[in-house]
N, C-alpha and C positions, 0 to 999 in steps of 0.2 A: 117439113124439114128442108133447110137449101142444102145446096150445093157442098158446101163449107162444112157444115154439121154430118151432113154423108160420109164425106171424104172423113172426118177424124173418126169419124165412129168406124168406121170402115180401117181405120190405121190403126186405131186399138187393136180390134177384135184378128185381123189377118199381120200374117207377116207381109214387109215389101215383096220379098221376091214371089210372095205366092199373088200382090194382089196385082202385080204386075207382068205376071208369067213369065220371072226369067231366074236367072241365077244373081241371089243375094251377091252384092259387090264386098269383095275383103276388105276392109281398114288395115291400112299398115300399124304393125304394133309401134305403138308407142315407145321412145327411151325408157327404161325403167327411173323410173323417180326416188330420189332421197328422200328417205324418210324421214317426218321433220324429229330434231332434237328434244328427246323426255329432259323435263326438267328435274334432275333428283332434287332439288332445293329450291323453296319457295322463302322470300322477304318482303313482306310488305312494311314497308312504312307509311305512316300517318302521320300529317303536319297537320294536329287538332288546328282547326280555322284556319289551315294556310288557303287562303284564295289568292288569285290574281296576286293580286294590288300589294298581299305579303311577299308574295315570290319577288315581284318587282323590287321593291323597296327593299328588303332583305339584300339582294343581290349588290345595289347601289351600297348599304351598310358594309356588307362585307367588303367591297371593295375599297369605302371611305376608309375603314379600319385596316387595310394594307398599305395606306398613304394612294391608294387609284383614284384618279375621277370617280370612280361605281357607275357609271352607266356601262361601260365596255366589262365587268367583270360579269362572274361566271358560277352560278353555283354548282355544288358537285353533281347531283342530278338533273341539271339542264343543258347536260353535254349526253345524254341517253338520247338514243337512236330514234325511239318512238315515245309517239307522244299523242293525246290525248283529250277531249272535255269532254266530262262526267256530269250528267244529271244528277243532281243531289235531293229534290224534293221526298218528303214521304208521303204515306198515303192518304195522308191528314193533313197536310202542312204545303205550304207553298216554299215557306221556310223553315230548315229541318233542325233537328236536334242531332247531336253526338249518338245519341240511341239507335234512332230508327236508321242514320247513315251507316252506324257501324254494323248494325244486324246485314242491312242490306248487303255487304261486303263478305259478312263472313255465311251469309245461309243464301245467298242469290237469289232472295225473297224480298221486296221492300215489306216495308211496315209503316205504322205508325208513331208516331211523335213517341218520346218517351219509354218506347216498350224494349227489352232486351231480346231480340231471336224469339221472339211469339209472333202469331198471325191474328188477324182480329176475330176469325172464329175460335181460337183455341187461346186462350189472354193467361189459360193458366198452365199451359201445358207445361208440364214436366213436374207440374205438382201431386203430391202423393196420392187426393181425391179428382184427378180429373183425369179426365177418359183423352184426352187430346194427345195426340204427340207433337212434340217440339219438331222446329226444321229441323234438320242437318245440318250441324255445321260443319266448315271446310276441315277443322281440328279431330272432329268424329271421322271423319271421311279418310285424313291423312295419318288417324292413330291406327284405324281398322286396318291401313295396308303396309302397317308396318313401320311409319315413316313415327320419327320425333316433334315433339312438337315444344313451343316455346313462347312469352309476354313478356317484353320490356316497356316500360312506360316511366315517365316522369310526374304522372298522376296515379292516385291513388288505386291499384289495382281493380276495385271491387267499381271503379269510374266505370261510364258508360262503353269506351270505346273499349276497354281490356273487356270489360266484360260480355261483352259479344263475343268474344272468340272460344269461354269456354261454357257461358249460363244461357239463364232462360228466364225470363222474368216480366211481369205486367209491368210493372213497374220499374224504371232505372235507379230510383231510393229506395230501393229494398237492399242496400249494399249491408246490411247488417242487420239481424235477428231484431232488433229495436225499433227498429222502422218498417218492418210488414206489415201491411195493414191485416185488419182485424176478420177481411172479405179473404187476404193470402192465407191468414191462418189460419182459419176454417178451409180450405181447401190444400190444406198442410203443403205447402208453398217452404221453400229453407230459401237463407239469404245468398247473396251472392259471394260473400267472403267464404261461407261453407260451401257453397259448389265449384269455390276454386280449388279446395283444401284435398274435397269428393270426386272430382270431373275426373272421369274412365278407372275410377277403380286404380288400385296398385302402379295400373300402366298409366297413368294420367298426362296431365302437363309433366317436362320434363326438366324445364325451368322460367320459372317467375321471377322480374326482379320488377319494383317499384318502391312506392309508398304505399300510406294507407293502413300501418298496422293497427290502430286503434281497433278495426273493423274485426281486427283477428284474435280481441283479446276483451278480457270480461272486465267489467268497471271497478272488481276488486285489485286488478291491476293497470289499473289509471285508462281501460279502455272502453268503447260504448255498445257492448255486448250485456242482456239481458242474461244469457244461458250461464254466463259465467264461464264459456270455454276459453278454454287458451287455443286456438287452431294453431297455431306455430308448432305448439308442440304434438299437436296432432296430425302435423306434416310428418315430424322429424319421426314420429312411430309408424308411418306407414311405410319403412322399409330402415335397413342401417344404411342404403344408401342416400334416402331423406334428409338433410339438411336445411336449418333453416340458418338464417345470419340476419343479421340487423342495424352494422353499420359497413362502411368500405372496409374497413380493416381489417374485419374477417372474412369478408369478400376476395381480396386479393390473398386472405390466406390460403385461397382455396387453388389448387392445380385444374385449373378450368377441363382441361382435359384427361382429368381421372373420370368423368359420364357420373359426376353423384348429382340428383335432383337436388335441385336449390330453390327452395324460396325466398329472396330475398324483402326486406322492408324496409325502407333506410329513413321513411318519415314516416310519425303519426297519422298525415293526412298527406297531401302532395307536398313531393320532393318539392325541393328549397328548387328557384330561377337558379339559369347557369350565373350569372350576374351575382348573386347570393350566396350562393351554394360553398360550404364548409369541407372542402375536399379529405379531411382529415374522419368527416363525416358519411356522405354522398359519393359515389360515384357517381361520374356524368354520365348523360346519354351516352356519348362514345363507348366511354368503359364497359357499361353496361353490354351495350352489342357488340362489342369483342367477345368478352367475356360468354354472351349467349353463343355466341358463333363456332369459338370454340371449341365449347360444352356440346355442343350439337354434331359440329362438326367428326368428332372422336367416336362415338356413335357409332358412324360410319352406316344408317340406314336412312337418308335424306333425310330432311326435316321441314317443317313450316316454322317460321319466327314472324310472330308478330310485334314494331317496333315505334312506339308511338312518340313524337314531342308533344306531351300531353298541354304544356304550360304553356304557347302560342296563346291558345284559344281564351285562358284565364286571363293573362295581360293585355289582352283583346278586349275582354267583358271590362279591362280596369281604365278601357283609354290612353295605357303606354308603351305608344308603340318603341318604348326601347328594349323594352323585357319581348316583347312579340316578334323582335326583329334577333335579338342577339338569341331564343332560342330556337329561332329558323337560321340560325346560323350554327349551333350546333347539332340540329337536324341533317345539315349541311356537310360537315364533318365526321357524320355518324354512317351516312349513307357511305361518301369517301371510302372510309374505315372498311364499312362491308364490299364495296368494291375491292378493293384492293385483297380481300382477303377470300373471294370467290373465285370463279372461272363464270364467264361469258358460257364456257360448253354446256355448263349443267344446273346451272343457278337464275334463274329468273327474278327478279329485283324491281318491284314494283313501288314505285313513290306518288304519295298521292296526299289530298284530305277530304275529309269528313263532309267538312261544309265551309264556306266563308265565313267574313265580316261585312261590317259596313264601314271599311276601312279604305278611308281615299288619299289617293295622291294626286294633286292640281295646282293651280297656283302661275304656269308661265317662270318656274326659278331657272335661274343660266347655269348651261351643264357643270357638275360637278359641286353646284350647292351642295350643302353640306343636309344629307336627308331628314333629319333629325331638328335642321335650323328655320330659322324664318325664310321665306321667299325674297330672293335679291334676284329681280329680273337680266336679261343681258344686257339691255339699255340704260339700267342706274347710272346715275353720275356719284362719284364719291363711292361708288358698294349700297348705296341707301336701300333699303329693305321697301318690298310693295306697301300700299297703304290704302285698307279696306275704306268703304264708303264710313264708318264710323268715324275713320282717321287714326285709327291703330293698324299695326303692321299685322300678318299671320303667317301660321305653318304653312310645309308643304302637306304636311299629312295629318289627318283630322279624324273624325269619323260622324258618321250622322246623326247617331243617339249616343247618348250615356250620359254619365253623373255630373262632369265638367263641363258646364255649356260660356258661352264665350265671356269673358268675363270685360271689362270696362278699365283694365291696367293692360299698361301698355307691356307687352311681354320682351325680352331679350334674348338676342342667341344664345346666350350662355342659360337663359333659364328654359329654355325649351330643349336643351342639348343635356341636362338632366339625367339620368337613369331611373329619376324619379319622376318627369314631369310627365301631367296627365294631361294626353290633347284636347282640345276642344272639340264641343257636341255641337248641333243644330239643337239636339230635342231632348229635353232633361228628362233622363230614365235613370233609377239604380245600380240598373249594370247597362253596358251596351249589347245590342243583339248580334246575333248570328245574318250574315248576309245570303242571299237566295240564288245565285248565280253560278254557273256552272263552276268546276273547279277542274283542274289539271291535275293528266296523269301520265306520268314519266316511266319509259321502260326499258328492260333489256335483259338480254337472253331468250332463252328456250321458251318458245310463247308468246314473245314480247310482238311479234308482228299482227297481234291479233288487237293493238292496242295504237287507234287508228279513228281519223273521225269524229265524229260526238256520239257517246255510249250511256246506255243508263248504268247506275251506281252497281246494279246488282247484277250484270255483266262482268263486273270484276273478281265474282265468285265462279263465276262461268271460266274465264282467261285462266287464272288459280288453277282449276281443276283438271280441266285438259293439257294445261303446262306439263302438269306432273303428270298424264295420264290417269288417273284416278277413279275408279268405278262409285258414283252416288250410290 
């Protein structure tokens, strides 16, 4: 043993003043330290596929749409204090799915592709025949001490990302009794629209709003349930304070801060684009997180809300970045909305996504092009638009796979400027995928300094639960 290995074994085992024969030296005490801020209210939001390259271009959008240049504009959560990139892969995948990102988020566990809050030794856990038990979600965590709990999304509830917050499932298509497979039902497996209905008993979620009713209702009333339940209405019996509603109308009939559990459903399958959307219909994202905020808020026993723009990611898979950009713009607005209607002191407000695209912005266009337009460099003479080696002009923003690959007409600003048009692909796929690259995460409040660096995904379950103090 040298010298080095003596001495520490020797500083373990003895105290200093005894192995030095004198009298232990005092440390002045220290200032007493602040103790940091509990966060009684936790918000996470999710921009489904907001990566990079959407934040960016979003922000240019929004600004275009206020008469700004858009490069100097600002969206509302990229003025938060701290900030963040998030390893998104899962345990299977280099490139992830909505599933296994969202489990990772809400159980601080990654997973693999496809699964809802399962681990790959337990694929069925929380099933009636399997000996496994599910993680813990952050929802289970923050009903146990007391706190409220909440889903808004613009996608159909029983979707992969709402459904992490309150299920457990091998599968992310198991959103309804019809689609289990034949291996879930033997191991008596329920779907996901029934363990929304189910999730903690009496105390459960405290408000759901989305789409997605089909999933909640049996196909003798035009919905794609086997069992033949109506779960709507087996919301509204598990308490008189249970309600269910189904379009805005009776939504806004509702005193958000009378604390009645609402389920809301406002489409068959996913809410209509903000772009589309029948306001006499739908409430918007905004409304919606008002409305949750609220409902929550009245309580008055902190809460978790869960707050997704679910439809990003679907106009993403579609190629048009103007639906992916205008509903990152009222992701934008929605965040706002919950700022303004929290405190800094005791709210913790996290903005984040799932996963990417393969969604690019390039080209060389002179500031204040128009996002949305073809590429007009700074040097044009006339405004003339670039002109690819084929000899046709192109967008700034493209993407690398999906259904429209570059076509042989010459396109125009005005048909790429669209709310319909679809951009062009490198590589002809049916839908376009999901991108692999880290994704941003924006913060603020109580916690929020712990949100710093490059972190993996399921450290944001970790941030979450210590915000609020919360015992796993």
């Amino acid at each position: 043993m040298n010298f080095r290995s003596i001495l520490q074994s020797l500083l373990l085992s003895t105290s200093i003043s005894t192995f030095v024969g004198c009298q232990q030296a005092q440390t002045p005490p220290s200032p007493t330290a602040t103790p940091p801020a509990k966060a009684k209210n936790v918000i996470l939001f999710i921009g489904d596929g907001m990566g990079i390259s959407t934040i960016t271009a979003a922000r240019i959008f929004d600004g275009q749409s206020k008469g700004m240049s858009g490069e100097d504009n600002q969206l509302s959560f990229e003025a938060f204090p701290n900030l963040s990139l998030v390893k998104t892969y899962n345990l299977d995948a280099q490139v992830p799915d909505s599933a296994g990102t969202a489990s990772a988020m809400n159980t601080g566990m990654k997973t693999q592709i496809g699964k809802i809050s399962v681990q790959p030794d337990g694929l069925f856990a929380g099933c009636a025949k399997s000996a496994a038990t599910p993680p813990q979600l952050i929802a289970d965590i923050a009903e146990k001490s007391g706190m409220s709990t909440g889903i808004v999304s613009t996608a159909r509830l029983t979707h992969a990302t709402p459904a992490a917050v309150y299920g457990h499932a091998m599968s992310r298509g198991w959103e309804t009794d019809a689609k289990i497979s034949s291996q879930g039902k033997e191991q008596g497996c329920t779907d996901l629209a029934s363990q929304l209905v189910n999730y903690g008993g009496a105390n459960g979620l405290e408000i759901a709003l989305g789409g997605g009713k089909k999933n909640f209702l049996g196909k003798d009333e035009g919905g794609n349930r086997l069992d033949g339940a109506n779960l709507t209405v087996n919301w509204s019996k598990k308490s008189n304070n249970h309600i269910f509603v189904g379009n805005a109308a009776d939504l806004r009939a509702i005193n958000a801060s009378e604390s009645n559990n609402i389920l809301g459903l406002f489409d068959g399958s996913h809410m209509d684009f903000e772009v589309d959307r029948d306001n006499a219909e739908q409430p918007s994202l905004t409304e919606m997180t008002e409305f949750a905020i609220k409902n929550l808020v009245a309580r008055d026993t902190g809460y978790f809300l869960m707050v997704e723009a679910g439809r990003i990611d679907h106009a993403h898979h579609q190629t048009n970045a103007y639906r992916a950009l205008s509903e990152t713009q009222e992701l934008s607005r929605a965040v706002a909305l919950a700022d303004q209607m929290t405190s800094d002191e005791d709210t913790l407000i996290l903005v984040t996504a799932d996963h990417s695209h393969v969604f690019t912005m390039a080209g060389y266009p002179k500031i204040g092009n128009p996002i949305l337009g073809l590429v007009h460099p700074p040097s044009a003479k006339d405004d003339e638009p670039s002109i690819a080696a084929d000899g046709l002009p192109y967008t700034t923003l493209g993407y690398h796979n999906g259904p429209n690959i570059r076509s042989e007409e010459a396109q125009t600003d005005e048909m790429v400027q669209d709310k319909n048009y679809r951009q062009q692909t490198a590589i002809r796929r049916p839908s376009e995928t999901h991108g692999g690259e880290d994704v941003a995460l924006f913060a603020k409040g109580p916690g929020a300094d712990r949100v710093k660096g490059i972190i993996d995904q399921a450290e944001i379950f970790d941030i979450m639960v210590e915000a609020a103090d919360l015992e796993k």
